[in-house]
N, C-alpha and C positions, 0 to 999 in steps of 0.2 A: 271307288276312285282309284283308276290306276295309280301304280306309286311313282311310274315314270313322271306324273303328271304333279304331285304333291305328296307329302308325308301328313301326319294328323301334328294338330300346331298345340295340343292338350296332352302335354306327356305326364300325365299323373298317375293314378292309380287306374284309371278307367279302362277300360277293355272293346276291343275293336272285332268285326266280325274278319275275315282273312280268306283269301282266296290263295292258295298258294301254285306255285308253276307243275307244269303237266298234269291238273288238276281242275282246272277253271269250267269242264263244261262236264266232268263227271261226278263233283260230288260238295256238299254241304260246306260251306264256310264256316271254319272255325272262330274259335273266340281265342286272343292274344291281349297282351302288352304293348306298348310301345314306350321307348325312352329314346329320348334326343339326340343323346350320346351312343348306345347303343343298337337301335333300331327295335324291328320287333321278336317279342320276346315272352318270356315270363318271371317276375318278382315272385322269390322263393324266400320266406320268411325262415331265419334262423333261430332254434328253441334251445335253451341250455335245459340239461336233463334233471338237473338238480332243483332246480325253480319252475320249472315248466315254463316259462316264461321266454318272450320272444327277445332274443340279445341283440338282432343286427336284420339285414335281407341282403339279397344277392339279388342281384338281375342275369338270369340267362338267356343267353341270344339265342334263336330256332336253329343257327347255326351250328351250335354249342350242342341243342339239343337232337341234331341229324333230324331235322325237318328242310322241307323243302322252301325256298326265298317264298316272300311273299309277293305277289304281283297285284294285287287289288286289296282293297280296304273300304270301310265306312263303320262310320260312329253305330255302336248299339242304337236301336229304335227306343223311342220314349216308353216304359210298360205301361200296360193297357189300366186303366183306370176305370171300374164301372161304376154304374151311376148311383 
């Protein structure tokens, strides 16, 4: 789904496949984040070292990360179930 066209409207934990710009007809769509407020991204969980234990997360923008914008998107496929 271009993004010109729509954003994903599930901004939770879930994970989107990503096509990003100067990219779209040479190589494998990646897996991202998306948040509302943010865009897409990835949710980086913060550990205190003392507890090991996770104290808070951050969301980092692709931006943040020197990744290139994203221009297409769609929801991960359902996993394959056999019978």
């Amino acid at each position: 789904i271009p993004v010109s066209e729509r954003l994903p409207e599930d901004a939770d934990d879930r994970f989107y496949l990503c096509v990003c710009e100067n990219h779209e007809d040479d190589s494998v769509p990646f897996m991202c984040q998306y948040d509302e407020e943010y865009g897409f991204g990835f949710w980086r969980n913060i550990f205190d070292p003392g507890s090991l234990g996770s104290v808070d997360s951050e969301f980092n923008t692709l931006e943040e990360l020197e990744y290139e914008k994203v221009i297409a998107w769609m929801q991960m496929p359902e996993p394959w179930r056999g019978e």
